[in-house]
C-alpha positions as CSV (number, residue, x, y, z in Angstrom):
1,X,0.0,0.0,0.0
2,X,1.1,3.8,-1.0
3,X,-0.2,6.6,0.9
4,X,-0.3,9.6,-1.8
5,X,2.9,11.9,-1.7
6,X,1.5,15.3,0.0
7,X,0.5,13.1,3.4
8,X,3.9,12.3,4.0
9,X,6.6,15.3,3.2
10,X,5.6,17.1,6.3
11,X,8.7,17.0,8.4
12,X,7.4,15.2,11.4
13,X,7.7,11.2,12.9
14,X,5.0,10.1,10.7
15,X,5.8,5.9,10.7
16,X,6.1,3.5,13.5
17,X,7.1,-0.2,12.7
18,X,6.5,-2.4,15.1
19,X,7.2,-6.4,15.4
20,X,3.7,-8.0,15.8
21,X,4.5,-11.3,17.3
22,X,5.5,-11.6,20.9
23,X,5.6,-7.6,21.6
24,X,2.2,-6.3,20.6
25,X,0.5,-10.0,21.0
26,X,1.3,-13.3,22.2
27,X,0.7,-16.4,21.1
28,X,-0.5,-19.2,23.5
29,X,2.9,-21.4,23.8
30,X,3.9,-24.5,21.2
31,X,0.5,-22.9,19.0
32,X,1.4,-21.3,16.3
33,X,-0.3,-23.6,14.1
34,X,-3.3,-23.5,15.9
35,X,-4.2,-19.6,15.4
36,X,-8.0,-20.4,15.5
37,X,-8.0,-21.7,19.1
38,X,-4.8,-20.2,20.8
39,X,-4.7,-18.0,23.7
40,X,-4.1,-14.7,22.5
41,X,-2.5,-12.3,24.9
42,X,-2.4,-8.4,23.8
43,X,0.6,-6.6,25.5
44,X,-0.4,-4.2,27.7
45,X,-1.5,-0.7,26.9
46,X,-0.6,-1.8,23.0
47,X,-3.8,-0.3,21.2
48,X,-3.9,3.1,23.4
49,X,-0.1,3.5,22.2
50,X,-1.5,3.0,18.4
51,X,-4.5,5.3,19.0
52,X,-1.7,7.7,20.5
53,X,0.1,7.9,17.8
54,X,-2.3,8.2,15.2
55,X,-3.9,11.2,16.7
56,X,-0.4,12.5,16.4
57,X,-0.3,11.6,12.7
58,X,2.1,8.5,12.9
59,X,0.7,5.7,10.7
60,X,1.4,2.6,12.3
61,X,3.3,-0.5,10.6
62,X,3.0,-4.6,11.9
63,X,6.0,-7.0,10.8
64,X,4.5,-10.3,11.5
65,X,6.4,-13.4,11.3
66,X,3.2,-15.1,10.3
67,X,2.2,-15.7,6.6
68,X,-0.3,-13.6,4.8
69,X,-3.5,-16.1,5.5
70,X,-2.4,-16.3,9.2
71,X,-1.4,-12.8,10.1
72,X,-5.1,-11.6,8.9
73,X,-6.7,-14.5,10.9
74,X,-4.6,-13.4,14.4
75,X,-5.9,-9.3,13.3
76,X,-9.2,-10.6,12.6
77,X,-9.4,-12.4,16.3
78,X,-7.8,-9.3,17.7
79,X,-10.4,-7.4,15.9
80,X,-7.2,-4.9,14.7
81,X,-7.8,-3.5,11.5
82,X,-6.1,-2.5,8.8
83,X,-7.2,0.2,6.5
84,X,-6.6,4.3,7.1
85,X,-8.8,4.6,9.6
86,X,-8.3,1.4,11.3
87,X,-6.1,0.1,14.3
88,X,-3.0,0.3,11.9
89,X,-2.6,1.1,8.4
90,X,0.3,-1.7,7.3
91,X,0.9,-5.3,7.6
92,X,4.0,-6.7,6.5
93,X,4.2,-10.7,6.2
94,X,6.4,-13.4,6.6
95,X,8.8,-10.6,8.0
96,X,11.6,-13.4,8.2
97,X,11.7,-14.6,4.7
98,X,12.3,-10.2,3.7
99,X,15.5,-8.9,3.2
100,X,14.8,-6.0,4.9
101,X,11.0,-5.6,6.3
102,X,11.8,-2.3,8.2
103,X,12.8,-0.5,4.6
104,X,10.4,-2.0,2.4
105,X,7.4,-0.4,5.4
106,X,9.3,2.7,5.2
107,X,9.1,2.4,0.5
108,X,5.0,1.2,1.1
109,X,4.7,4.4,3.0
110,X,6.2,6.5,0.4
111,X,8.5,8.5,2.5
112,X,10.5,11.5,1.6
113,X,13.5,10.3,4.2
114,X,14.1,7.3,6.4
115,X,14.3,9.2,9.0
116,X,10.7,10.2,9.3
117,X,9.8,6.6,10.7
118,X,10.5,4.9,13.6
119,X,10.9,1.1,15.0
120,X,9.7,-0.1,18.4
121,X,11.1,-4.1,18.1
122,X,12.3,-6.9,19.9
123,X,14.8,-8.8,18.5
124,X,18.4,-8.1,17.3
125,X,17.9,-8.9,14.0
126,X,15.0,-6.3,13.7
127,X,17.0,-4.2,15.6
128,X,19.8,-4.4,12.8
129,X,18.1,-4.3,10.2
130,X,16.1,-1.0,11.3
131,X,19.8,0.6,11.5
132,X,20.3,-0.3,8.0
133,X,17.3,1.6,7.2
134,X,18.3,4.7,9.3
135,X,15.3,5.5,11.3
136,X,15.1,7.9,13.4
137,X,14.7,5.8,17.0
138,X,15.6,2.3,16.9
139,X,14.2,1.0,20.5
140,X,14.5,-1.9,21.5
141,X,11.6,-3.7,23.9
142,X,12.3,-6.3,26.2
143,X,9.3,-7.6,26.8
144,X,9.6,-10.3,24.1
145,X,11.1,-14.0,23.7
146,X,15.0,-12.2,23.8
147,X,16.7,-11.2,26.8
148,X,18.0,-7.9,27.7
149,X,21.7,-8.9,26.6
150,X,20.9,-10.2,23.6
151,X,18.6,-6.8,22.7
152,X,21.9,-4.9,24.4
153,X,24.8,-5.7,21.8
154,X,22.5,-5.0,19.1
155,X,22.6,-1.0,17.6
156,X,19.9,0.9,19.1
157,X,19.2,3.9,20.3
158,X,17.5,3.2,23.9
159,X,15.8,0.2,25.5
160,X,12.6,0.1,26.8
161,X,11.3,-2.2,29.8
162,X,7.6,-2.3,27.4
163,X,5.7,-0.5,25.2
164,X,4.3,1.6,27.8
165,X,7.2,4.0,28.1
166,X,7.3,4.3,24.3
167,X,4.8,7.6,24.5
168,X,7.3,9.6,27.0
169,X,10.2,8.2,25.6
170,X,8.9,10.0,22.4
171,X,7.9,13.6,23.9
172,X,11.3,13.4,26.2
173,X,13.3,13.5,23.2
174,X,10.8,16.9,21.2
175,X,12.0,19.5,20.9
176,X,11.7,21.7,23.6
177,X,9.2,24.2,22.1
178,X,7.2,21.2,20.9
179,X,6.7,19.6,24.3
180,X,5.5,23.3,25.0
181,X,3.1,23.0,22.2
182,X,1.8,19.4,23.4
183,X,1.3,20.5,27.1
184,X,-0.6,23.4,25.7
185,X,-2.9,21.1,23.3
186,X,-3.8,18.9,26.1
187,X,-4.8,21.4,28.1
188,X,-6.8,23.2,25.5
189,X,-8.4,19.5,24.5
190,X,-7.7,20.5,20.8
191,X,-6.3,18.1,18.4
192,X,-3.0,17.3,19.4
193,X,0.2,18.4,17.2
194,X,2.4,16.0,15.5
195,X,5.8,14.5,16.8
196,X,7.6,17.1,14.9
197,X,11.3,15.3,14.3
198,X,12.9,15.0,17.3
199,X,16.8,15.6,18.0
200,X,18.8,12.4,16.9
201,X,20.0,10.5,19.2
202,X,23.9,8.6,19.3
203,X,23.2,4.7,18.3
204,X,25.0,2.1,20.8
């Protein structure tokens, strides 16, 4: 999918990739090939951090290690959508068997510069291959199947305990007249401005 070329040259954080399997869901233990039936566990706070962003103007990207036919039967049971006005707006699957999943979201999206998307994953190999792509934050989550040393020697620009802290991660690291800007918006209960691009940050 393409989103047309005037929705995404504004210069603000306006994709967020994140690894489906394990860190936004999981998957009831040894069945994977039993999608229909399995225990499905959403990670805490997951869909208030989509709707989040997407009233910031951040469409929001799944890699899922799942094939086509089984990624859109785990959304369907999670009742996640995905269309423009839906839960996300981008599925990408079989995310292992891609040479690079992170760029080809950032090419579906049509953006002007890498560096207007981010990636909130949770394995090293994601976490690689986002640096390849040059995104703007490359965080690493540990609340999925690797552990904290394994996330650790992998590049990345900060690690998060879960997706929860992702939101004040993000407006820790605005500008400072933006965080001014967001503060003011809250208060005011009008629609909330965009992540305007943050200040890089030194990759580990």
């Amino acid at each position: 999918m393409t989103y047309p070329p005037n929705l995404m040259s504004d210069r603000h954080l306006q994709l967020a990739i994140f690894h489906l399997n394990d860190m936004c869901v999981g998957v009831q233990e040894d069945m994977d090939g039993y999608l229909p039936t399995a225990s499905l566990e959403k990670m805490p706070g997951v869909e208030a951090i989509f709707a989040w962003l997407r009233r910031r103007g951040v469409r929001i990207c799944l890699l899922s290690d799942f094939n086509r036919a089984d990624t859109i039967l785990l959304l369907d049971r999670l009742q996640w959508s995905v269309e423009e006005d839906g839960i996300v707006q981008e599925v990408i699957t079989d995310q292992l068997c891609k040479d690079n999943p992170v760029r080809m979201a950032q090419e579906n999206a049509g953006l002007q510069n890498p560096r207007f998307s981010f990636t909130a994953v949770d394995t090293p190999r994601l976490l690689h291959l986002a640096s390849q792509a040059h995104v703007h934050f490359n965080v690493a989550v540990c609340n999925g199947r690797h552990a904290y040393n394994e996330l650790a020697v992998a590049p990345h620009h900060a690690m998060l305990d879960s997706l929860l802290q992702l939101p004040n991660f993000l407006l820790e690291h605005l500008p400072e007249a933006e965080v001014g800007n967001q503060l003011h918006a809250m208060a005011g209960r009008r629609l909330l401005p965009k992540l305007r691009l943050p200040r890089p940050l030194s990759r580990r």
